[in-house]
C-alpha positions, 0 to 999 in steps of 0.5 A: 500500500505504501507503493501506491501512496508514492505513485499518487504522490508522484503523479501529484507533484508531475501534474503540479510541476506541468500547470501552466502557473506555475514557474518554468524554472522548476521543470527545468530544476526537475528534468535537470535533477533527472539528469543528473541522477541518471547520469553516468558522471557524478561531480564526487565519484562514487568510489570515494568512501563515505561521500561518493554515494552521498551526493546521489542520495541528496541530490533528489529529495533536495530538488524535490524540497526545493521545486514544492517550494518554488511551486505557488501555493494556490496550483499546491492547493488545487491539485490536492483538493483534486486527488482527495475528490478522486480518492473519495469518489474512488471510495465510494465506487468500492462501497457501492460496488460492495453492496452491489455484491452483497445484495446480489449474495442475498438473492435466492438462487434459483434452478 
């Protein structure tokens, strides 16, 4: 379950980083990230014991921090209430079609 919490939080902070109000520079500021973590050259090279991992580890949840700080605080606010919408109309589904199965065990089965 934790996976899915990650994905949707993913995809939140994609569709926030693509709204056309907010700044270009923090889809720069992410693809820029991407690049550098999926680059084969690092600024400290990774055999250098202690510190040669430690920038990749560093490197995306600072630009992480740094983009949700960047983002305006009204695009924030609207994408939230937006998944919230969808994860209760989700939950509704699931309870509907829940009941939708129990009535259905209740009903006599004929032959």
């Amino acid at each position: 379950m934790k996976f899915l919490g990650i994905a949707r939080t993913m995809i939140r902070y994609w569709h926030m980083a693509h709204d056309p109000r907010t700044p270009k520079a923090v889809r720069y500021l992410i693809y820029g990230g991407i690049a550098y973590t999926l680059a084969p050259i690092d600024l400290l090279p990774d055999w250098i014991p202690g510190i040669g991992l430690l920038d990749d580890a560093a490197v995306l949840p600072s630009i992480i921090a740094m983009s949700m700080i960047m983002i305006p605080q009204k695009v924030k606010d609207q994408h939230e209430a937006k998944e919230e919408r969808g994860i209760a109309k989700k939950q509704a589904e699931g309870t509907q079609a829940r009941l939708v199965d129990e009535k259905k065990a209740e009903l006599p089965t004929t032959k």
